[in-house]
Structure formats: structure tokens, C-alpha cells
C-alpha positions, 0 to 999 in steps of 0.5 A: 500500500502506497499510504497506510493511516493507523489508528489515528485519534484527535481531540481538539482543545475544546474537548470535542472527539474529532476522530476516535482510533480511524485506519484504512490504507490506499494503494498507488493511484487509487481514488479514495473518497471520505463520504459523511455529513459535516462535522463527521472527522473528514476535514480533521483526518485530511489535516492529520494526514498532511500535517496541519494537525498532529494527531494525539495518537497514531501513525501515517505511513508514506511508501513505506516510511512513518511520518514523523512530524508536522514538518515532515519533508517526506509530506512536503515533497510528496503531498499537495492539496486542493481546496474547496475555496480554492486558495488562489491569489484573485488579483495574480495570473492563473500563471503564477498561481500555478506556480506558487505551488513549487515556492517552496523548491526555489529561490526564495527572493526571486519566487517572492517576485514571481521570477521563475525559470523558464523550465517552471514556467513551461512546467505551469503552462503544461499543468494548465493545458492538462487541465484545459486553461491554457487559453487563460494562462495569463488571465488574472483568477478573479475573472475566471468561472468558479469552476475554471479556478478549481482548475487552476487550484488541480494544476497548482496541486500537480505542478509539484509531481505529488505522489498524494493528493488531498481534495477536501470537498472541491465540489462544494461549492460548484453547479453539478455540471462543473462538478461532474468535470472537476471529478473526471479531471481528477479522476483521469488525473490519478490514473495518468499520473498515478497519484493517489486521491483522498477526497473528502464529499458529502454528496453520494452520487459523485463518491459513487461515480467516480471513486475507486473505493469509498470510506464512510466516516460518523462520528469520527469512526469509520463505518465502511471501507469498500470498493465503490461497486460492492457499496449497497445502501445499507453502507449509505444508510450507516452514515445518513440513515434510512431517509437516503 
């Protein structure tokens, strides 16, 4: 397995159990999707696991190697992240958005002034055209759709030639056309690429559409762990009850 989550627990200050003992394992280029209401643990564990949070107890294995920090170089070079607000610079180029997901890998005074190299520049303009923005490469992202600027935010996340991606309801806020494309997009991503996807959703349709494997999550506990064509709506039913 390409990444290994082992009974992973947080409480938060406020005393609220966030996630109570949580483990499953993703293999290379799987897409995994973490399905449950609001306040069920999903945000907590993807911060677990990509070091926003440090859990009070458990392990996260990388390829064979344990996690042993919040600053962990093992997680900076391997892990990106997609957001549900995106995370952009509005007033900055789809460009130069694209390529503040490699800051960390260059020099310092110049990327502050976005004076990238030629190699990264032809590196974001492929990202963009992966994604199919190429066309608005030196568009300022306040003037694109909201789904056009996920799209920035996936090519942002690949620039960095991640071996793990970490979406946390990138959908939410889109119409359900967008959001169908922005899901393909990620999903054609993973196999291409071979990145594995951990994506946080709530909603059902598209974790059964578009998910290799679905792990349903209540109450910071995992109720199932299946591949997408085995999950019945009893599974379902464990995380929103018998309304579904």
C-alpha cells in the first residue's frame, strides 16, 4: 500500500472527539473518497494526514516510511492539496498561481517576485493545458468561472509531481455540471499520473461515480471501507440513515 493511516485519534482543545482510533490504507493511484455529513472527522483526518494537525495518537505511513512530524519533508515533497475555496491569489495570473505551488523548491527572493525559470514556467503552462486553461494562462483568477479556478487550484496541486493528493470537498461549492468535470479531471488525473486521491464529499452520487473505493466516516469512526461497486445502501444508510 502506497499510504497506510493507523489508528489515528484527535481531540481538539475544546474537548470535542474529532476522530476516535480511524485506519484504512490506499494503494498507488487509487481514488479514495471520505463520504459523511459535516462535522463527521473528514476535514480533521485530511489535516492529520498532511500535517496541519498532529494527531494525539497514531501513525501515517508514506511508501513505506512513518511520518514523523508536522514538518515532515517526506509530506512536503510528496503531498499537495486542493481546496474547496480554492486558495488562489484573485488579483495574480492563473500563471503564477500555478506556480506558487513549487515556492517552496526555489529561490526564495526571486519566487517572492514571481521570477521563475523558464523550465517552471513551461512546467505551469503544461499543468494548465492538462487541465484545459491554457487559453487563460495569463488571465488574472478573479475573472475566471468558479469552476475554471478549481482548475487552476488541480494544476497548482500537480505542478509539484505529488505522489498524494488531498481534495477536501472541491465540489462544494460548484453547479453539478462543473462538478461532474472537476471529478473526471481528477479522476483521469490519478490514473495518468498515478497519484493517489483522498477526497473528502458529502454528496453520494459523485463518491459513487467516480471513486475507486469509498470510506464512510460518523462520528469520527469509520463505518465502511469498500470498493465503490460492492457499496449497497445499507453502507449509505450507516452514515445518513434510512431517509437516503
Amino acid at each position: 500500500m502506497f499510504i497506510e493511516v493507523n489508528n489515528i485519534k484527535k481531540t481538539f482543545p475544546d474537548g470535542t472527539r474529532a476522530l476516535r482510533g480511524v485506519s484504512f490504507a490506499a494503494s498507488k493511484g487509487e481514488f479514495v473518497v471520505i463520504l459523511g455529513l459535516s462535522g463527521s472527522g473528514k476535514t480533521s483526518l485530511l489535516r492529520c494526514i498532511n500535517g496541519i494537525i498532529k494527531p494525539d495518537e497514531g501513525d501515517i505511513i508514506l511508501s513505506g516510511k512513518k511520518v514523523v512530524s508536522q514538518n515532515n519533508d517526506l509530506l512536503r515533497k510528496n503531498t499537495s492539496m486542493v481546496f474547496q475555496e480554492f486558495n488562489l491569489v484573485n488579483n495574480l495570473s492563473s500563471i503564477n498561481n500555478v506556480l506558487s505551488g513549487i515556492l517552496s523548491n526555489c529561490n526564495k527572493f526571486l519566487s517572492l517576485l514571481y521570477l521563475f525559470n523558464k523550465e517552471h514556467k513551461l512546467s505551469a503552462l503544461e499543468c494548465l493545458d492538462r487541465v484545459g486553461l491554457i487559453e487563460k494562462a495569463y488571465t488574472r483568477v478573479d475573472r475566471l468561472s468558479g469552476g475554471q479556478k478549481q482548475r487552476v487550484g488541480i494544476a497548482r496541486a500537480i505542478i509539484k509531481n505529488p505522489t498524494l493528493l488531498l481534495a477536501d470537498e472541491p465540489v462544494a461549492s460548484l453547479d453539478p455540471i462543473i462538478a461532474n468535470s472537476v471529478l473526471l479531471l481528477m479522476k483521469d488525473i490519478a490514473k495518468e499520473f498515478g497519484i493517489t486521491i483522498i477526497c473528502n464529499l458529502h454528496q453520494i452520487e459523485l463518491a459513487l461515480k467516480y471513486s475507486d473505493r469509498i470510506i464512510g466516516i460518523s462520528d469520527g469512526v469509520i463505518v465502511f471501507n469498500q470498493k465503490t461497486k460492492m457499496v449497497r445502501k445499507s453502507h449509505i444508510n450507516k452514515i445518513y440513515g434510512e431517509y437516503v
